[in-house]
C-alpha angles and dihedrals in degrees: 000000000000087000091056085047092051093042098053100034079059082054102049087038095054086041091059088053094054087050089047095056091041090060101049091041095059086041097069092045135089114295115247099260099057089041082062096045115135093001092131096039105143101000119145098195086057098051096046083048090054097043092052076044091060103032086051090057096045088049084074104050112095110262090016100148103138123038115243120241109234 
C-alpha cells in the first residue's frame, strides 16, 4: 500500500509541475485576444453574424423600425 501511495503522490507531483509550467508559460505570452486578432478578417459568415447581431438588439429599442447602419 505505501508503495501505491508513493507511486501516485510522484505522479500528482510531476503532474503540478507540468501545470506550473504550463501556467507561467501562458502568462508571458500574448494575451488571448491578441492571440485571436484578425481571426474573422474577411469572413462573410461573421459579418452577416454581426449584422443579425446588431439588427436583434435594435429590434428591442422603442421606435426601432429600420436597422441602423453602423
Amino acid at each position: 500500500m505505501p508503495e501505491q501511495i508513493e507511486k501516485r503522490l510522484t505522479h500528482l507531483e510531476a503532474e503540478v509541475a507540468r501545470l506550473k509550467h504550463k501556467v507561467e508559460t501562458d502568462l508571458s505570452s500574448k494575451p488571448w485576444w491578441e492571440k485571436i486578432a484578425g481571426t474573422f478578417a474577411d469572413n462573410s459568415a461573421y459579418d452577416e453574424a454581426m449584422q443579425l447581431g446588431r439588427e436583434y438588439r435594435e429590434s428591442f429599442r422603442p421606435n426601432s423600425t429600420h436597422p441602423s447602419n453602423e
